[in-house]
C-alpha positions in Angstrom: 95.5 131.2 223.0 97.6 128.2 224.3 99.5 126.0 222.4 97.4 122.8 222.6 94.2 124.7 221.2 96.2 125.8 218.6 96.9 122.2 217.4 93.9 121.0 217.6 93.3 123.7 215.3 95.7 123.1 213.4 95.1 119.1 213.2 91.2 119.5 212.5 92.0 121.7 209.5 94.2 119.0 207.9 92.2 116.5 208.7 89.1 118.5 207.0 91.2 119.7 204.7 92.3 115.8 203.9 88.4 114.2 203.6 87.2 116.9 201.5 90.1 116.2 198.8 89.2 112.9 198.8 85.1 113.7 198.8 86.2 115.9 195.9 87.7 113.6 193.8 85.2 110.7 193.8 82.6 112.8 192.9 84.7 114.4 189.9 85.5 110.6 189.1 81.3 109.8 189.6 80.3 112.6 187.4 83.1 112.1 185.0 82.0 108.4 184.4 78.5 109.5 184.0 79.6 111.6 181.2 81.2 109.5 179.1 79.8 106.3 180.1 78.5 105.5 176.6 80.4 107.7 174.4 82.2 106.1 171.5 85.4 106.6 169.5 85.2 105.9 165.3 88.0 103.3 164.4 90.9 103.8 163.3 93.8 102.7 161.4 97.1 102.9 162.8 100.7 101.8 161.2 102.6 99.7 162.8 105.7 97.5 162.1 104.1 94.8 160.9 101.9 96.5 158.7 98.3 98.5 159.1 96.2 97.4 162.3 92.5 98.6 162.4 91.5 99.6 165.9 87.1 98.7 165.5 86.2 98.2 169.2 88.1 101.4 170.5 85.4 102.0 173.1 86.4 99.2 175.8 85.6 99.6 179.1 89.0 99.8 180.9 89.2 101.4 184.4 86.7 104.0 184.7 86.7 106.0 181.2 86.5 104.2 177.7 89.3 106.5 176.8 91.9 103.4 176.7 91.9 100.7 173.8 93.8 97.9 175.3 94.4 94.6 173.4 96.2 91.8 175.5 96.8 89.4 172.5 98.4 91.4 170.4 100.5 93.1 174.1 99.8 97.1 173.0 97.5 100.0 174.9 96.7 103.0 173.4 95.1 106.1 174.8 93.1 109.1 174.0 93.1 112.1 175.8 91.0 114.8 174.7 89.0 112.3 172.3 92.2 112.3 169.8 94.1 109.1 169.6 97.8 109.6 169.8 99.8 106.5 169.0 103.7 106.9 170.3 106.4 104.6 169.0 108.5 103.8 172.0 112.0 104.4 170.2 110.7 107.8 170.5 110.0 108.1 173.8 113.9 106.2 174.6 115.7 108.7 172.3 113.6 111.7 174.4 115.8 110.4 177.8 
């Protein structure tokens, strides 16, 4: 086998290789907002500096998921992965570095 067959080989198998990641992931993404299109999360209360906040509408659409209350008055996102909230304090995070 001569070197040019060998990279066109080579070429077609990354560029298969390349569309079928990318098929792949937007039908994971598809399926995935399928899922959970209409699911849910129960409020919740959550301390705070300036005192208790109530999280009611934590199902927002944001992006693709509803995993993401976002409120752009008050200048705060939280997120829920694995339908748990976890609510970090950023001097955390900065003492972490």
């Amino acid at each position: 086998m001569d070197s040019i067959n060998e990279l066109k080989i080579v070429r077609y198998g990354i560029l298969v290789t390349i569309v079928t990641s990318v098929m792949g992931l937007v039908i994971y993404d598809l399926t995935y907002f399928q899922m959970h299109e209409n699911s849910s999360l129960e409020a919740v209360s959550v301390k705070s500096g300036f005192g208790d906040i109530t999280l009611s509408n934590t199902a927002q659409s944001y992006s693709i998921s509803n995993d993401i209350y976002q409120d752009k008055d008050l200048g705060f996102q939280i997120s829920t992965p694995n339908d748990i909230w976890q609510i970090r304090s950023m001097s955390d995070d900065l003492n972490n570095e």
